[in-house]
N, C-alpha and C positions, 0 to 999 in steps of 0.2 A: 628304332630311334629312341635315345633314352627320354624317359619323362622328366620336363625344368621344372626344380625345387620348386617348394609353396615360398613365397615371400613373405614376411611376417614382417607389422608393422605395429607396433608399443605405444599405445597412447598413455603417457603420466600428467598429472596434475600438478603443482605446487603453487604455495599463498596461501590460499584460502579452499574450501570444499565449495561447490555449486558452480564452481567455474565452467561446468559446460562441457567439461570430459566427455561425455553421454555422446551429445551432440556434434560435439568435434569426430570425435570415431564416426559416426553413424553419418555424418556428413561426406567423411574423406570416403567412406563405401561407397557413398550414394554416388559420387563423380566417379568411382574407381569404374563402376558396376556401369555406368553411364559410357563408357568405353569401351565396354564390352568384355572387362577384366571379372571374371568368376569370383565373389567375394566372400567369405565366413567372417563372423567376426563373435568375439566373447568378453564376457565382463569376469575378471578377478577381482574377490573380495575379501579383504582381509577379515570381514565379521568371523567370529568362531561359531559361527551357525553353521549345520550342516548345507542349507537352503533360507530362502525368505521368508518359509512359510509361516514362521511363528515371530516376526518381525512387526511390530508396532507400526500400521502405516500411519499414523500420528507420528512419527518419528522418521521413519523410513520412505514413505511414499508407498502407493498402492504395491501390491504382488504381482507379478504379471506371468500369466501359466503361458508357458509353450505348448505346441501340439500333442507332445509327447508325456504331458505332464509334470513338467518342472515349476516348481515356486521360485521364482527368479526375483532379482532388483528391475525395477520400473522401467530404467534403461535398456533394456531387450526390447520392450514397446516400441521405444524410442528407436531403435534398431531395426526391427521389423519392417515399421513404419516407411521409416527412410528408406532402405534396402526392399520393402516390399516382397519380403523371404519369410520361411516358414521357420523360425529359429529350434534346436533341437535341446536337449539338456547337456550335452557340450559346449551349450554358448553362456553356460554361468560355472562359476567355480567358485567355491568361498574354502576358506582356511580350513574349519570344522571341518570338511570334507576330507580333504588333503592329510590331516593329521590322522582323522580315525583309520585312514587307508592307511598311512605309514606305521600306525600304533598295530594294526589288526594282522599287516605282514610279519612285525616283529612277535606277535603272538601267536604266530601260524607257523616261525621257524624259518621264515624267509629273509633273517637279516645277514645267515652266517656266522653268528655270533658276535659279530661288528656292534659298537656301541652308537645308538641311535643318536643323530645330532639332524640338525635345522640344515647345514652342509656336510654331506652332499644328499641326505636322506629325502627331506622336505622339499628341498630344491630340484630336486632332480625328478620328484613325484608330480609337482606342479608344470613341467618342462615337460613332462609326459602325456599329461593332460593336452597343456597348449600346443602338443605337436600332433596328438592324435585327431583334435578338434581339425587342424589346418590341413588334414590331409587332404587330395582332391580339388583345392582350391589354387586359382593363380595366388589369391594373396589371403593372408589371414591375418583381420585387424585384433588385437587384444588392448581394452582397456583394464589398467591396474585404478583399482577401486583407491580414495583415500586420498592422502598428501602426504608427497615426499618429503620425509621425515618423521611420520608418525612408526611409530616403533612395531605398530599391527604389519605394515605393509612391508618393513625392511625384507621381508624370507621372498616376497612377491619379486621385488627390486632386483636382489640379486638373482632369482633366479631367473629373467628375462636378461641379467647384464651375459651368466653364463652359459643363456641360450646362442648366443652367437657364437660363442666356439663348437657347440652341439652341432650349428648351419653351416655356418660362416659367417662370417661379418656384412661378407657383400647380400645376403639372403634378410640381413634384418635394417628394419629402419625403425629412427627414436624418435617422435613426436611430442613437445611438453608443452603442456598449455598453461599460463602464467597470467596474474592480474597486476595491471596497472592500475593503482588507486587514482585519480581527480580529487586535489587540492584546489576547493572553493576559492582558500584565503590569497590564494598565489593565481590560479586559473591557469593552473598545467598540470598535464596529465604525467604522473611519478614513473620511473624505471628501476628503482632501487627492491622493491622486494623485486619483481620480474629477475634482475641480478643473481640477487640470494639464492631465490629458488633452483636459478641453472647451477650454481656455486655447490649447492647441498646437492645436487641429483650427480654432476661431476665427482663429488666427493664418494657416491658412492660406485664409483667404477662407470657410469653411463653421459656416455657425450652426447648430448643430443644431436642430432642431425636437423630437425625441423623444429621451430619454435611458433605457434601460438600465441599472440599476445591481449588479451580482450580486456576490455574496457569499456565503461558507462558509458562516455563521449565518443566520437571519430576522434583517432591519435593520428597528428600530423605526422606527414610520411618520415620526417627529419628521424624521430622519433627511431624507426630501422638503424640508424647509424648508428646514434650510441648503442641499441642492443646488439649491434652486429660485434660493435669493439668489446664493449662488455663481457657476451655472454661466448664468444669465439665463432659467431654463424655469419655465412653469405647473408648480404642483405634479401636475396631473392629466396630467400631458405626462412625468411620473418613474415608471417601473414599477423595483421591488424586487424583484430575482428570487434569493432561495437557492438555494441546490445541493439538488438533488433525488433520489429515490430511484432514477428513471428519467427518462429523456428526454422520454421519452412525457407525462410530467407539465407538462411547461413549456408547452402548449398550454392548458394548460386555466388554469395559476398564469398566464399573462399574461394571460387574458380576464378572469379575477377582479379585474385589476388597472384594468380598462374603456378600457384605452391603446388598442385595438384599434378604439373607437368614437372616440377623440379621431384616428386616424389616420383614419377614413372621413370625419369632419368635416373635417380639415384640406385633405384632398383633393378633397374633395366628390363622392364616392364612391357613387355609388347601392347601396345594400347590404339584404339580405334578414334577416330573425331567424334570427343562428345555429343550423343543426341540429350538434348536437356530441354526440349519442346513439352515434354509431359509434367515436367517439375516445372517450368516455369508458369506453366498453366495454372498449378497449385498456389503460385506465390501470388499470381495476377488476384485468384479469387481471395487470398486471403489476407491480399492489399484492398479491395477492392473496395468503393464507398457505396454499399445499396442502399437503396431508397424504402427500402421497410426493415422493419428488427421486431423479434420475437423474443418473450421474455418464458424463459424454461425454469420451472422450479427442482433443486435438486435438493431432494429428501432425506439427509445424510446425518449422523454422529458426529464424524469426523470432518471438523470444521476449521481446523489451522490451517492448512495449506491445500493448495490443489491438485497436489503431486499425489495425495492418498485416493485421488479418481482421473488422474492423468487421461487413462483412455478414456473413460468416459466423455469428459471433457471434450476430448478432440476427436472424438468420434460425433460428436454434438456438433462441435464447430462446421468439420468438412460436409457432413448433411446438411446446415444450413446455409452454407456457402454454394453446394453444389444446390440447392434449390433457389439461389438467387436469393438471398436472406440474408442478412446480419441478426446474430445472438446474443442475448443476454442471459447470463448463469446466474441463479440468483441462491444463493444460501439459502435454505431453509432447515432451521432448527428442528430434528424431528422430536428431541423430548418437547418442546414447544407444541408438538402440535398434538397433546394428549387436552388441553384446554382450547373449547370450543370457540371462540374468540379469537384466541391467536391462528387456531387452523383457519376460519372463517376468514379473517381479514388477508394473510398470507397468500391462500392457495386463491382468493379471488385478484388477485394482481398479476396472477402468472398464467400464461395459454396453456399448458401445461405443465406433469410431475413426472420425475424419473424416480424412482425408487433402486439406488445401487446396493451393489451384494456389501455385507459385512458378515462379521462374527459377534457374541454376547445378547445379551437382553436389552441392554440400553438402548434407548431408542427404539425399541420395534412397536411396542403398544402407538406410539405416535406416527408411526409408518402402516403399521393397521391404520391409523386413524385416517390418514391421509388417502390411502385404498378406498374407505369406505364413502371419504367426500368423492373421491374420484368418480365413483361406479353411480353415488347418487346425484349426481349433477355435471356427471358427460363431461366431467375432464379428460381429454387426452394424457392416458397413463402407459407408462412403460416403465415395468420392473425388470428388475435384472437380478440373477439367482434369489438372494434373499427377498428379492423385491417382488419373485413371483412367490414366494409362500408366502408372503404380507397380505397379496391379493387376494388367494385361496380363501387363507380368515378370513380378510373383509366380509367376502360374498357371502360363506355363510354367517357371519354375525348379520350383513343386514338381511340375511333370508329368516332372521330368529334362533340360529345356533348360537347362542348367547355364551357357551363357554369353548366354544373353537377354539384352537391356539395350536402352537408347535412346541411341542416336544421338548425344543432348544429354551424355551421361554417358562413354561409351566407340564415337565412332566408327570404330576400326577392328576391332570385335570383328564376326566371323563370325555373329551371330542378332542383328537389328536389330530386335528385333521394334514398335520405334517409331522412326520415321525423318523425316527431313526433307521436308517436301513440296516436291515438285520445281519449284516457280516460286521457292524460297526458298534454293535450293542458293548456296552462297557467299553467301548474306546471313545469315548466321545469327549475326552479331557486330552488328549493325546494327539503331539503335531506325526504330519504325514500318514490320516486314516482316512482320507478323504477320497470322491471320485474327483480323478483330477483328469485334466486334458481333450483330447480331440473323442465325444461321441457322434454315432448317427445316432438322427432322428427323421420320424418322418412323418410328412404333413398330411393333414385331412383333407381330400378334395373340396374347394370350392371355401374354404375359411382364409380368413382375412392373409393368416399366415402364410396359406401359400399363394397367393395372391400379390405379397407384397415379396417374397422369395423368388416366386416365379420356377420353382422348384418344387420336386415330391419329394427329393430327400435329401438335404443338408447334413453340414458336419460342422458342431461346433464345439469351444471349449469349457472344459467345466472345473468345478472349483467349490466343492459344496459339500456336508454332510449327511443332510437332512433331505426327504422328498418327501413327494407326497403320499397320503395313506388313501391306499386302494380303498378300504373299506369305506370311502364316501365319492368316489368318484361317480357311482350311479344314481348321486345326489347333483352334481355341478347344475344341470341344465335347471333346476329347481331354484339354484340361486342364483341364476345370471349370468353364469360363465361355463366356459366350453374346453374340453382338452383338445387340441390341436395340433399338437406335436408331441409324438412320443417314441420309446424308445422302439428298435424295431421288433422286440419281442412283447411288445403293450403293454410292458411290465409300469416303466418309467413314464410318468407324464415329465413333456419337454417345454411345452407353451401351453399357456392359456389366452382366453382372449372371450371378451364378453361380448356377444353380437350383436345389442342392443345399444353400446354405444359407439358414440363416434372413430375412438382410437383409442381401444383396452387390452394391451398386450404385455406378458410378460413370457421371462425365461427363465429357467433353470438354469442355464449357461450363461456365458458373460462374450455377447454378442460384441463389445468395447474390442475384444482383446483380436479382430479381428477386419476389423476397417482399417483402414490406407488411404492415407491424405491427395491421393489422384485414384481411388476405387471408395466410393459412400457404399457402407454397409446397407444390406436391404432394410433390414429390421428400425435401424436409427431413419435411412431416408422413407421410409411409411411413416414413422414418429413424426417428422416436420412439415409432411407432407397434410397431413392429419392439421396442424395447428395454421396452416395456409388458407384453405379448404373452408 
């Protein structure tokens, strides 16, 4: 019996950036997959980065590593998340990538002598990508990164309009998701850019099939008609999505909307009766009004927006929801907290400190500092990569190694106590030299770590340059803290964790990039657990 095509389904943007692309893909999986329909899905990005990895999350929002070791956009999290899947380094593409593939063919002699163009060179490279990703899958969602009509993304546009003669037509479906502004002065909600936007994405050869329409307020249903006449769609082909209270919510507000069965029709989709018992569960908790909140300080540089610790964040949330808690995230400035004052006053407001992974100097000496109150006054702490070499120093500055530091901060200092691993030596200005992705590690019988795991040998992800220096680890137990997780050859320490206080654990790896908004991570649910307690 032959095997039925993958289905591929195009999610585009247009109006404005932040519209929710991310979410809307990762949504339309989550009901697809809810069905029982087998899902893949990937993010295209027009940046000319090879990868994310050397991407400003001041600008971009956090990195987010696959198992496999990719530096992807944020949106994979968000992907995962939803889909509750292990995403691979097929599930991001960015232009960088696609170009140096097409530049490296024509310098290896594989063009023919053809002169190299954006069609059908570039197009047909990208179309190879998103075909190879979709293989094995009933359906394979692709978000194109950007807004239609930025001049980055046209090569992406077409090359998804001329994937449907690669399939066929009946094989793909086009999703655009679109903002209606809210005029205060008037008190109706606008369809005219919504319009434009269908107008530019038709202009360039792409009719959409499903339309998206989101907005600040609920838009009254009327609302469907004009975009139905307007934009050329069934009114049952228009979902109205408001802004919501959570994320988590947009799964269930676009099934309500039945756009999800007009996509299985369009396709012709063999699809199952949604089970949606498990995600509503999600929404319940994360509607829900608990009678106590806990206030979590998070130790950070990067203080514009919340997208630069995304998971974190919601990895915070679903452990305090699944322990019956409401959360508060509270900013703390870590250059702020090299003056004893402002750390004093700060970290005595908060039940406990997360210390997240970054990169640079900035901010570490205050994230030391922040360690050192933790460890001497039984804050519940949890570091996260950089946030466990923060620890290490601590312990020993207040065990009296008074010039401890890492490598990354001060390499010519006399006590390295975290240092560069030695295949990385002189690469350490340089993207893509890191340990990236899914290692074991494994736990010390009877430490908190495996206790709160419940496991002797975990696999988590990493994203880091720097470890710890062996030459002091037959020191740790002299300063308070313990190695507990390590690599399986005892080369790499993986966790620490101080037995002396109440909740002192950190990691080398970035435990975030691995909780699921209906599965609390062990590591974060010990953390909240610890500030209950």
């Amino acid at each position: 019996m032959p095997k039925k095509p993958t289905k591929y389904i195009f999610v585009t943007g247009g109006v404005l950036s932040g519209l929710g692309k991310g979410i809307t893909a990762a949504s339309i999986g989550n009901l697809l997959k809810a069905r029982g329909v087998s899902v893949n899905i990937q993010k295209c990005d027009p940046y000319l980065n090879i990868d994310a990895g050397t991407l400003n999350p001041r600008e971009h929002g956090e990195c987010f590593v696959t198992k496999d070791g990719a530096e992807t956009d944020l949106d994979l999290g968000h992907y995962e998340r939803f889909l509750d899947e292990e995403l691979t380094q097929s599930s991001s593409l960015m232009s960088g990538r696609v170009l140096m593939e097409v530049i490296q063919d024509e310098r290896n002699g594989l063009s023919g002598g053809h002169s190299i163009q954006i069609i059908p060179h570039v197009t047909s490279k990208i179309q190879d990508y998103i075909q190879k990703a979709g293989q094995d899958f009933n359906v394979h969602i692709v978000e194109i990164g950007g807004t239609v009509g930025d001049y980055e993304s046209l090569a992406f546009i077409e090359a998804i309009r001329e994937f449907s003669l690669r399939v066929g037509r009946q094989n793909c479906l086009y999703v655009h998701v679109v903002y209606m502004p809210y005029l205060g002065a008037s008190e109706e909600i606008k369809t005219k850019p919504a319009q434009n936007s269908v107008r530019d994405l038709r202009s360039l050869g792409i009719i959409p099939d499903i339309l998206v329409a989101r907005s600040e307020k609920p838009a009254k249903v009327t609302i469907k008609k004009k975009l139905s006449l307007f934009c050329g769609l069934s009114e049952d082909s228009i979902a109205l999505i408001p802004n919501e209270s959570s994320i988590y919510q947009v799964p269930l507000t676009l099934e309500k909307t039945g756009l999800i069965n007009v996509i299985v029709d369009k396709l012709g989709i063999k699809a199952k009766k949604p089970k949606l018992q498990q995600w509503q569960n999600v929404v319940e908790l994360a509607n829900k009004d608990f009678h106590t909140k806990i206030k979590v300080g998070m130790v950070a540089k990067y203080l514009d927006n919340a997208d630069t610790y995304m998971s974190v964040f919601e990895a915070l949330r679903v452990a305090a929801w699944s322990n019956n808690t409401d959360i508060e995230i509270l900013w703390i400035n870590a250059e702020d907290m090299i003056s004893e004052r402002k750390r004093q006053k700060a970290l005595s407001e908060v039940d406990g400190i997360v210390v997240p992974g970054g990169f640079g100097i900035r901010g570490i000496e205050g994230k030391i500092a922040s360690a050192q109150y933790a460890l001497k006054n039984n804050l519940p702490y949890m570091g996260l990569c950089l946030g466990l070499q923060v620890a290490v120093i601590a312990a020993a500055r207040n065990a009296g190694l008074e010039d401890a530091t890492s490598e990354e901060l001060n390499p010519e200092s006399k006590d390295l106590v975290i240092s560069t691993m030695n295949d990385q030596k002189g690469k350490e200005n340089t993207g893509g030299t890191m340990r990236l992705g899914n290692y074991e590690c494994r736990l010390i019988p009877k430490s908190l770590a495996q206790k709160v795991y419940g496991k002797k040998i975990i696999f988590e992800r990493h994203r880091h340059r720097y470890e710890c220096n062996n030459k002091y680890r037959n020191l740790y137990e002299s300063w308070g803290i313990k190695a507990v997780g390590t690599s399986p050859d005892n080369n790499l320490v993986e966790i620490i964790e101080a037995p002396e206080n109440k909740f002192f654990m950190a990691s080398q790896f970035h435990p975030e990039f691995k909780s699921r908004p209906n599965r609390v991570h062990p590591m974060f649910d010990g953390f909240i657990k610890s500030l209950l307690s």
